[in-house]
C-alpha positions as a Markdown table, in Angstrom:
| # | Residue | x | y | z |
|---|---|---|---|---|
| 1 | Unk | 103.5 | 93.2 | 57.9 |
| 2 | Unk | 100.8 | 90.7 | 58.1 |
| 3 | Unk | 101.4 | 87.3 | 57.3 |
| 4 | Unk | 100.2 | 85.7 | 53.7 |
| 5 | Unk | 98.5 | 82.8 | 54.6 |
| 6 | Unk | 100.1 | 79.7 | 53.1 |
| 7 | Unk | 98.3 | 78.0 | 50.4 |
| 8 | Unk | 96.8 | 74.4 | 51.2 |
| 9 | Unk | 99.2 | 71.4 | 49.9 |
| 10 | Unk | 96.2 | 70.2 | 48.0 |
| 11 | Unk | 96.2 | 73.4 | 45.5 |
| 12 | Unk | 99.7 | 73.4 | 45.0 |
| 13 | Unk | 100.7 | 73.6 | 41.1 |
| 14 | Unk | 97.5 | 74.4 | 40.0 |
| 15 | Unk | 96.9 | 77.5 | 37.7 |
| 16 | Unk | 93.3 | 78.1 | 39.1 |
| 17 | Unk | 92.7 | 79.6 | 42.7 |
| 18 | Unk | 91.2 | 77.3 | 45.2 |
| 19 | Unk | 88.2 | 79.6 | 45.5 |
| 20 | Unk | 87.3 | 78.5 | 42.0 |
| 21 | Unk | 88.3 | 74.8 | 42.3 |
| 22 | Unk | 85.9 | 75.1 | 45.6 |
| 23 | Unk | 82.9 | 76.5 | 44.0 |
| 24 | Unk | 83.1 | 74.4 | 41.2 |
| 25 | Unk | 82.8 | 71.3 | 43.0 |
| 26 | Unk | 80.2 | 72.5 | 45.6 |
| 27 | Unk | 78.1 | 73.9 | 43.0 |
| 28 | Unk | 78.4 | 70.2 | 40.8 |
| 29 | Unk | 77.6 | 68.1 | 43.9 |
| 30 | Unk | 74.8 | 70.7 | 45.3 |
| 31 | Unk | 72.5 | 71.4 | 42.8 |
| 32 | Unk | 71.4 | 69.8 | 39.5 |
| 33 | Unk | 74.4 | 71.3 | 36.8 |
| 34 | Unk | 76.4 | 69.5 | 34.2 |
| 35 | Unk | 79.8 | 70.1 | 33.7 |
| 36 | Unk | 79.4 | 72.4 | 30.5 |
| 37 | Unk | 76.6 | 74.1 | 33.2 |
| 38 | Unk | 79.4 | 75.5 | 35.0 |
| 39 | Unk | 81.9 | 76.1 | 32.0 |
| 40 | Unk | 78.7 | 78.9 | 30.6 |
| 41 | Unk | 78.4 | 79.8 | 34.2 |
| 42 | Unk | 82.1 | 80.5 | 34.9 |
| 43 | Unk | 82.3 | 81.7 | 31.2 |
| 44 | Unk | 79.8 | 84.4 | 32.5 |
| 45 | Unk | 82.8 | 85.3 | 35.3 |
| 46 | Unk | 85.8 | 85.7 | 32.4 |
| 47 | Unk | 87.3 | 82.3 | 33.8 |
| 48 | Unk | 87.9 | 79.9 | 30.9 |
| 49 | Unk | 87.6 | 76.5 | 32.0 |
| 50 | Unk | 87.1 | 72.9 | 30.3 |
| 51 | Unk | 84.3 | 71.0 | 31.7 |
| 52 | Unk | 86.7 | 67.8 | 31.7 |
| 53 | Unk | 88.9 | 70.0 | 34.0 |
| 54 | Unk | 86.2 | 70.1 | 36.2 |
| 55 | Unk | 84.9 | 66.3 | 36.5 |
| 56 | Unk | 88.9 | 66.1 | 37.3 |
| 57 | Unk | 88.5 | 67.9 | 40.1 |
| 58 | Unk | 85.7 | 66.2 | 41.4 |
| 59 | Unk | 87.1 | 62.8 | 40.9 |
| 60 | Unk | 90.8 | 64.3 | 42.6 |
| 61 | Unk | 89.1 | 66.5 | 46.0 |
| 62 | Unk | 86.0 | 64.8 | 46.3 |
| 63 | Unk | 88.0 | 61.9 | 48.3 |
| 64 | Unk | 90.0 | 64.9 | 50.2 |
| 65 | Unk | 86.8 | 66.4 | 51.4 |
| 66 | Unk | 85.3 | 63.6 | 52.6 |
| 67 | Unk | 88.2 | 62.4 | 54.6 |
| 68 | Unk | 88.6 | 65.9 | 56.2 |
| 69 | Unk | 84.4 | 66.3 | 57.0 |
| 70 | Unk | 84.4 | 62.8 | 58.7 |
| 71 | Unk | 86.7 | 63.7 | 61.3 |
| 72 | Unk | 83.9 | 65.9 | 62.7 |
| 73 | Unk | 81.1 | 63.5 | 62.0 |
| 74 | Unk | 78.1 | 63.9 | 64.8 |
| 75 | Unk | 77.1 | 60.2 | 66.3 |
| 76 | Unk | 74.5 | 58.4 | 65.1 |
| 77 | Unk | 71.8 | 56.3 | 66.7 |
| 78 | Unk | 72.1 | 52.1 | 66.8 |
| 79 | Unk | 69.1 | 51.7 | 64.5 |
| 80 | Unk | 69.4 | 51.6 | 60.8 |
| 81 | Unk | 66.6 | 50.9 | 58.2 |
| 82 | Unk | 69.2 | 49.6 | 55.4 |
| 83 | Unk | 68.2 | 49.9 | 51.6 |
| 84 | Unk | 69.4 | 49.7 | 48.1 |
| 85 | Unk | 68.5 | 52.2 | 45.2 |
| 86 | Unk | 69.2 | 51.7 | 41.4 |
| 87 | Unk | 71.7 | 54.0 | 39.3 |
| 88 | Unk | 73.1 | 53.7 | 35.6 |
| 89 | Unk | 76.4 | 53.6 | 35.1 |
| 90 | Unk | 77.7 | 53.1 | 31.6 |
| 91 | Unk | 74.3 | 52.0 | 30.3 |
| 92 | Unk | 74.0 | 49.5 | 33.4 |
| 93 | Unk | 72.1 | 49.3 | 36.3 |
| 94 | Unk | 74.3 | 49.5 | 39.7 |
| 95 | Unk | 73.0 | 49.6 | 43.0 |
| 96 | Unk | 73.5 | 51.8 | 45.8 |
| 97 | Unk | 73.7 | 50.8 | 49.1 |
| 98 | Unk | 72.5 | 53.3 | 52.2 |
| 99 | Unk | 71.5 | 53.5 | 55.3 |
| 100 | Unk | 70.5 | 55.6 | 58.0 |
| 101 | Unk | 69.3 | 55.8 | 61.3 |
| 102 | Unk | 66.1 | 56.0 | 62.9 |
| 103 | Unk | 66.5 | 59.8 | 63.0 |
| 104 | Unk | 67.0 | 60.4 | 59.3 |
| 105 | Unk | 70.8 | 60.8 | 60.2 |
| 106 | Unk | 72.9 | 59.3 | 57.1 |
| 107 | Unk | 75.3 | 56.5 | 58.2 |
| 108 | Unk | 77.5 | 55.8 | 55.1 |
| 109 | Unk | 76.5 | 54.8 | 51.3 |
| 110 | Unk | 78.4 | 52.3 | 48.9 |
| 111 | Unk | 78.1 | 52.0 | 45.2 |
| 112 | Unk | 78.6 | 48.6 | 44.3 |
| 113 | Unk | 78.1 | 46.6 | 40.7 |
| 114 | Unk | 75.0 | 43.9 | 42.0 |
| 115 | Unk | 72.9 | 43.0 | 44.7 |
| 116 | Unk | 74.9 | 39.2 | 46.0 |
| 117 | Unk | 75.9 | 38.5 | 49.2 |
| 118 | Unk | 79.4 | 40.1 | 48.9 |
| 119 | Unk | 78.0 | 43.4 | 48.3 |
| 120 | Unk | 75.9 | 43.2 | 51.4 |
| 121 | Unk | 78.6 | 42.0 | 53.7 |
| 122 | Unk | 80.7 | 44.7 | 52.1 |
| 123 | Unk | 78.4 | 47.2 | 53.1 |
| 124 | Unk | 78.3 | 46.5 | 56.6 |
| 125 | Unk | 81.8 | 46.1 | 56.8 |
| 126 | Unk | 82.5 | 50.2 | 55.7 |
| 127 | Unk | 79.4 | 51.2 | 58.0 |
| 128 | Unk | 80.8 | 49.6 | 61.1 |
| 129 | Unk | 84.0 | 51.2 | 60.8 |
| 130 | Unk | 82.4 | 54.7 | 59.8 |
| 131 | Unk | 83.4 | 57.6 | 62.6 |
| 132 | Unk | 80.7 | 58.1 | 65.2 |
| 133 | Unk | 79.0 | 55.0 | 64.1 |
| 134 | Unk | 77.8 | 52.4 | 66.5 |
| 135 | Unk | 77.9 | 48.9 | 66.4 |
| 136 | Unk | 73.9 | 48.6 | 65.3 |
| 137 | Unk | 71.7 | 47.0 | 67.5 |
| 138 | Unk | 68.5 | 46.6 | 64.9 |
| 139 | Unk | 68.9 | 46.5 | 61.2 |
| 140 | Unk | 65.8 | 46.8 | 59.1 |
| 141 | Unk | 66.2 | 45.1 | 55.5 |
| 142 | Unk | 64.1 | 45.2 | 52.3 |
| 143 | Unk | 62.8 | 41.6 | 50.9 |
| 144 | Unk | 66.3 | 41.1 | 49.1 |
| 145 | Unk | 67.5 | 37.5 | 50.3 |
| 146 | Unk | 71.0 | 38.6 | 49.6 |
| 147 | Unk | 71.2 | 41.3 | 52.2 |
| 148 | Unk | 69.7 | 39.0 | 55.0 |
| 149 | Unk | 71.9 | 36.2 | 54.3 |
| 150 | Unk | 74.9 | 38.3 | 54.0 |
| 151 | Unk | 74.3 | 39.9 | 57.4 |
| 152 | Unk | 73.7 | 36.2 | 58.8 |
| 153 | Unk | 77.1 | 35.0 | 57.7 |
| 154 | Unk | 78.6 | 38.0 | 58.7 |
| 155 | Unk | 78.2 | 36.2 | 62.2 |
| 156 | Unk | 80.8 | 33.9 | 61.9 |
| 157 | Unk | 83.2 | 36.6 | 61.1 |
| 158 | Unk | 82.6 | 38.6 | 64.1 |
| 159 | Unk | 80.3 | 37.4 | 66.6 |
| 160 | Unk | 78.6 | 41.0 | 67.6 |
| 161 | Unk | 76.7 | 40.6 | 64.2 |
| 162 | Unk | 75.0 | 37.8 | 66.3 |
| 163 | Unk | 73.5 | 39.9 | 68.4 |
| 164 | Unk | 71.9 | 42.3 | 66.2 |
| 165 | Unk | 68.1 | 42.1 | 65.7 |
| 166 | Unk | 67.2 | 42.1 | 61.7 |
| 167 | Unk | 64.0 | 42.7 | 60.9 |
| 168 | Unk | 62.2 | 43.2 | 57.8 |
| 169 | Unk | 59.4 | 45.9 | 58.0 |
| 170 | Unk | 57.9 | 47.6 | 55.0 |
| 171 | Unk | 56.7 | 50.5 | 57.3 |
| 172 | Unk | 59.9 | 50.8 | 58.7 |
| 173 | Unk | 61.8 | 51.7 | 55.6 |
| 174 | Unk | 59.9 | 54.4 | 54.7 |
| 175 | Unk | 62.7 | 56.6 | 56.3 |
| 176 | Unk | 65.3 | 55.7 | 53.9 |
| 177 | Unk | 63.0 | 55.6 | 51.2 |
| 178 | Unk | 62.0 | 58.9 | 51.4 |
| 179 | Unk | 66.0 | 60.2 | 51.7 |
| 180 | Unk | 66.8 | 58.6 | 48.5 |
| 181 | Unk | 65.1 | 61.1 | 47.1 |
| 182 | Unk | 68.1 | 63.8 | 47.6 |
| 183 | Unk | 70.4 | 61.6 | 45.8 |
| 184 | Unk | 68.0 | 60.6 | 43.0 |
| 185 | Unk | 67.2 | 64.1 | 41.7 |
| 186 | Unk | 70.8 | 65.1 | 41.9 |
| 187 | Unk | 71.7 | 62.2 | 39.5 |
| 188 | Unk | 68.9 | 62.6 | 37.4 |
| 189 | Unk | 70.1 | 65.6 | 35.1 |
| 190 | Unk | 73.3 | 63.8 | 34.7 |
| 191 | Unk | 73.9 | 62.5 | 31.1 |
| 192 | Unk | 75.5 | 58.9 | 32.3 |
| 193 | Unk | 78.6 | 58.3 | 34.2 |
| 194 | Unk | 81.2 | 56.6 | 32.2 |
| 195 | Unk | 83.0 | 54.6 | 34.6 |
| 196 | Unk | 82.6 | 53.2 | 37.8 |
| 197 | Unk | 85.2 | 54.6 | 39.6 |
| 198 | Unk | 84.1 | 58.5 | 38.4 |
| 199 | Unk | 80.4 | 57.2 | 39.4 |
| 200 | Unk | 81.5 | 56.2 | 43.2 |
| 201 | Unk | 83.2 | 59.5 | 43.8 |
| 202 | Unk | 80.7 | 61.7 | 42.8 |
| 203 | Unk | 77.7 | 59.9 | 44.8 |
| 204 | Unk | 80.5 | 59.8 | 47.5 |
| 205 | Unk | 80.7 | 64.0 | 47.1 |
| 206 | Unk | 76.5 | 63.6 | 46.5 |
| 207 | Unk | 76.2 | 62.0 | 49.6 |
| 208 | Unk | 78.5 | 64.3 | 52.0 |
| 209 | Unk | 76.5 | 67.7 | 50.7 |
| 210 | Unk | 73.5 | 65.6 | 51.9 |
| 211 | Unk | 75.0 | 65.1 | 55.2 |
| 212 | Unk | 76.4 | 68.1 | 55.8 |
| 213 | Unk | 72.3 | 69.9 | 54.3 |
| 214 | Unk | 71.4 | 67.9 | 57.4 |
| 215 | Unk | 73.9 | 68.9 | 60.3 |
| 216 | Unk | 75.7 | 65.8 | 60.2 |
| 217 | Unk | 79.1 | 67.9 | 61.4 |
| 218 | Unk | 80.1 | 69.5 | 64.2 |
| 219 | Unk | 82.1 | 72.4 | 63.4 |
| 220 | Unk | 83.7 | 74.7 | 66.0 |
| 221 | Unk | 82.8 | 73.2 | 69.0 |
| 222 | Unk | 86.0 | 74.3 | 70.8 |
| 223 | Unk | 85.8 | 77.5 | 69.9 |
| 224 | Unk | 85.0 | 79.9 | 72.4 |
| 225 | Unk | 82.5 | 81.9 | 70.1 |
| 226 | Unk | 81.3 | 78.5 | 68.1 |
| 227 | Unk | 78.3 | 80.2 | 67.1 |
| 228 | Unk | 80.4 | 82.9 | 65.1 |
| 229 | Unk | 83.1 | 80.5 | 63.9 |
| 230 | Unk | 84.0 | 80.3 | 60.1 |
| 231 | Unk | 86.4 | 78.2 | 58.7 |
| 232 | Unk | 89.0 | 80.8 | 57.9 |
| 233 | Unk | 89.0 | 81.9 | 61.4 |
| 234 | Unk | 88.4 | 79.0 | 63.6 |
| 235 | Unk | 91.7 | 78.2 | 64.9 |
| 236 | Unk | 90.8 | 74.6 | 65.9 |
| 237 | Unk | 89.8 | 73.7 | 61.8 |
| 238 | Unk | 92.9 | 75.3 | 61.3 |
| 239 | Unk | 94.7 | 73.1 | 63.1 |
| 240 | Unk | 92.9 | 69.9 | 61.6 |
| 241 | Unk | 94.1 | 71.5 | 58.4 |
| 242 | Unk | 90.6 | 71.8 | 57.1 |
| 243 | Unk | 90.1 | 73.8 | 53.7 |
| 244 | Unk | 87.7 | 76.5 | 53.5 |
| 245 | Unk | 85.2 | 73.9 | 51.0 |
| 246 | Unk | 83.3 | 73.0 | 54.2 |
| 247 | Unk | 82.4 | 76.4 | 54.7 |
| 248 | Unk | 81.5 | 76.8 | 50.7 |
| 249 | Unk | 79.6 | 74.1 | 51.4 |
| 250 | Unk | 77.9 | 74.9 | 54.9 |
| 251 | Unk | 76.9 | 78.3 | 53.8 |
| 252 | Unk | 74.7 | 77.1 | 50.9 |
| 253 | Unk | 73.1 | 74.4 | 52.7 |
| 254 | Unk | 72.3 | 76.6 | 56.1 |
| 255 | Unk | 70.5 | 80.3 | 55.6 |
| 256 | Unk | 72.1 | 81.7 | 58.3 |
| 257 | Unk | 75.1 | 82.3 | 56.1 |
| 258 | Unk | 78.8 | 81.9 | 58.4 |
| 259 | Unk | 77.1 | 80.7 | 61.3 |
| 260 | Unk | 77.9 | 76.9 | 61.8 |
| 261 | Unk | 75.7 | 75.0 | 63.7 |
| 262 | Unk | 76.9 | 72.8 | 66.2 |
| 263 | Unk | 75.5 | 70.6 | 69.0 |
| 264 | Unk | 76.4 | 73.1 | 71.4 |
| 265 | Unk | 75.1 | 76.1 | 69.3 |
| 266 | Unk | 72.2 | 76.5 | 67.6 |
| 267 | Unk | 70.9 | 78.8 | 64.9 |
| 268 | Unk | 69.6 | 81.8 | 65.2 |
| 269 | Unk | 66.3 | 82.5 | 64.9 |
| 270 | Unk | 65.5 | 79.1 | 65.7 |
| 271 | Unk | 66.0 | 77.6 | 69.1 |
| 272 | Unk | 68.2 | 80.8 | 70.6 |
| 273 | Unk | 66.2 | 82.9 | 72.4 |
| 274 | Unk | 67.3 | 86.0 | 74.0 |
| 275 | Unk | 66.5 | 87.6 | 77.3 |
| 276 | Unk | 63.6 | 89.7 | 75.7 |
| 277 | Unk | 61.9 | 86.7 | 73.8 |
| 278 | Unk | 62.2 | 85.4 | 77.5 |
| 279 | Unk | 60.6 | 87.7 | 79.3 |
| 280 | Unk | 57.7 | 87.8 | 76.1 |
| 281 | Unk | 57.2 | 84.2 | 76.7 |
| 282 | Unk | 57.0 | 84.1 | 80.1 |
| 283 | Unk | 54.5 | 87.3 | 80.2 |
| 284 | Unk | 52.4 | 85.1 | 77.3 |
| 285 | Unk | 52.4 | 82.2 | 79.8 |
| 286 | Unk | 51.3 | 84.2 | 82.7 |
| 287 | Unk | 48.7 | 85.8 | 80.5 |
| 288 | Unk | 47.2 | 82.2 | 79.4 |
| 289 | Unk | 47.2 | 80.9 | 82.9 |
| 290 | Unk | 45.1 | 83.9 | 84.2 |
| 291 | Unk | 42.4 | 83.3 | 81.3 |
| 292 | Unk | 42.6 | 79.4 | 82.6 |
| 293 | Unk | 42.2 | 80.2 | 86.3 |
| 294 | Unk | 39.1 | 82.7 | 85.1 |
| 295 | Unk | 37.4 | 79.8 | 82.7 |
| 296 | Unk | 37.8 | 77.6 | 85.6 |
| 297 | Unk | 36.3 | 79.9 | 88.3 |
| 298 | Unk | 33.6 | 80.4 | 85.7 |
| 299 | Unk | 32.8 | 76.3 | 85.5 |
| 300 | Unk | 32.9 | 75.8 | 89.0 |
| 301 | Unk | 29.6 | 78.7 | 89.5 |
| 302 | Unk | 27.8 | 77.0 | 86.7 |
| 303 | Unk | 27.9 | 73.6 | 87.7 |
| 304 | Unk | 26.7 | 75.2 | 91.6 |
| 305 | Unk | 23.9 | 76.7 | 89.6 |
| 306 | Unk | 22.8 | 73.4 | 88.3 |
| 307 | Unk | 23.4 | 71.3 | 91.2 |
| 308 | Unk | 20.9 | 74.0 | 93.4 |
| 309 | Unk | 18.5 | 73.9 | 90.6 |
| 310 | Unk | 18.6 | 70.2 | 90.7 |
| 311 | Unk | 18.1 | 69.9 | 94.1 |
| 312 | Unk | 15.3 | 72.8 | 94.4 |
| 313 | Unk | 11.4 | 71.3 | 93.6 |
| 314 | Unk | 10.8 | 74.0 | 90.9 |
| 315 | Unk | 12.0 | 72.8 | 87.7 |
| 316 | Unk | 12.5 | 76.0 | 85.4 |
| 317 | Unk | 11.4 | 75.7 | 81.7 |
| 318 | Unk | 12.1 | 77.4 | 78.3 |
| 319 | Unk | 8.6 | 78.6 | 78.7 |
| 320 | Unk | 9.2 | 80.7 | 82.0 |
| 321 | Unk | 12.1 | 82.9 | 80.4 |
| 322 | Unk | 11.9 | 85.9 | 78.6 |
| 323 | Unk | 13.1 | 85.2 | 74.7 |
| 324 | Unk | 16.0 | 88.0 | 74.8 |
| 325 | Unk | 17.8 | 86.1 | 78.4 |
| 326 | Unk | 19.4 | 83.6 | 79.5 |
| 327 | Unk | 18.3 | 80.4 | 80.4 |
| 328 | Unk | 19.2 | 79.9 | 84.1 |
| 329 | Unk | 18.7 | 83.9 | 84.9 |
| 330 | Unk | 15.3 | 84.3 | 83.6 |
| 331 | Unk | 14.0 | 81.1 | 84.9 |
| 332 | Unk | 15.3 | 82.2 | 88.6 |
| 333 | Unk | 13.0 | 85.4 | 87.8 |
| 334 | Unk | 10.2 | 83.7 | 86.8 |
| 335 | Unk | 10.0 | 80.9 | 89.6 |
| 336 | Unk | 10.4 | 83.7 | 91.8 |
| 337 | Unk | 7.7 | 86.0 | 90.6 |
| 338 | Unk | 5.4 | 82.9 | 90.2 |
């Protein structure tokens, strides 16, 4: 008899399925729903569920996913253009810290209360000791004094932070700019957040379906058939004990559907390229070099033309051609029958 597989010890005593609890919380962090969004939606499905049950749920797995995803976090790059956006929390403004690196990669993102020193040095404290982070090498900051003199006394802490070059480009922080955008138009159909602890875990969930929309994992790269991995199947995120949310996840942010890309594999349609598209490229190459080789042939007789023309005491004009031919041609004729 086949084996029943055992149910993960983060569902245990709960009366919905972890399918459910999984789409729930994907769709919530993915695209722009309220809670009572996806009580009418799962209303639609004959499953009654509270939209408090949900939030819940966000606020208890949100912290579970995002431990299990970082374990497979990709490597990022030793530049970061650093910024801080706005968000209201319980009628106030709080600030969200996040950076990047100089290839749009997220590097981590913490919600803190105000813009002071603390918060800065705070910051780069978590995105130091992020997995698959390295120690920066440049930091690019915003005009905010705090940030700047938080990452200056951060020196005397640990003297790496000595070394790294800060610099303070407008240009250069159009990068992270432009990806706040993601987590600002998730958060704006959202009627308030009501506390701050609620409000941290769901930019934290916010933020990892932003990584993950931008192939900030790599999933299944010991698998001997990465390219067709899933997470039910792989036997390596089976060992890791990862939950079948990434794939949840992964499928609506990649169109391929199962596939999971990895740096080893990459999606079809895209950069694969089978034999056939091979041999079509190479005969398109061939093709284009030929045409080249003939355009170049063609140059070479034309400037001979005009170099014995040049050289030659008769000076053919517009006026020794016939109308209907071509300059050089008809001028040859004429000289000659002149």
């Amino acid at each position: 008899m086949p084996e029943v597989p055992s149910r993960d010890p983060i569902y245990r005593r709960r009366r919905y399925s972890p399918h459910l609890i999984e789409q729930c919380v994907r769709w919530y962090l993915t695209y722009r729903l309220r809670y009572r969004d996806l009580t009418a939606m799962m209303a639609e499905h004959e499953v009654t569920v509270s939209h408090t049950t949900i939030m819940r749920w966000v606020r208890h797995y949100v912290p579970e996913y995002e431990r299990r995803w970082s374990r497979f976090s990709k490597p990022t790059h030793s530049s970061w253009p650093m910024d801080e956006t706005s968000v209201s929390v319980r009628g106030r403004w709080h600030y969200l810290y996040r950076a990047v690196d100089r290839n749009g990669k997220s590097v981590h993102s913490l919600l803190r209360e105000d813009r002071t020193i603390a918060s800065a040095q705070e910051f780069f404290r978590q995105a130091v000791r992020v997995k698959g982070s390295p120690w920066p090498g440049k930091i690019n900051l915003d005009g905010n004094a705090a940030s700047h003199l938080g990452l200056r006394l951060l020196g005397e802490e640990d003297s790496r932070w000595q070394h790294v070059t800060v610099r303070a480009r407008r240009y250069l922080n159009s990068l992270i700019e432009q990806d706040h955008r993601a987590i600002k138009q998730r958060s704006r159909p959202m009627l308030g957040l009501k506390s701050f602890h609620t409000a941290a875990v769901t930019f934290s969930g916010i933020e990892l379906a932003h990584r993950i929309r931008k192939r900030r994992f790599a999933i299944g790269e010991g698998c001997p058939s990465a390219r067709a991995c899933t997470f039910r199947s792989c036997p390596r995120a089976a060992d890791t004990g990862i939950t079948a949310t990434a794939l949840k996840v992964c499928r609506s942010s990649f169109p391929w559907g199962a596939a999971i890309p990895t740096s080893r594999s990459r999606a079809p349609g895209r950069d694969a390229t089978p034999r056939g598209s091979c041999l079509k490229r190479a005969s398109i190459l061939r093709a284009r070099s030929r045409r080249c080789v003939e355009s170049l042939s063609m140059l070479s007789d034309q400037i001979g033309r005009e170099r014995l023309y040049r050289n030659d005491s008769f000076r053919p004009t517009r006026r020794h051609c016939h109308p209907d031919s071509d300059f050089p041609e008809a001028a040859a004729r004429g000289a000659a029958s002149g």
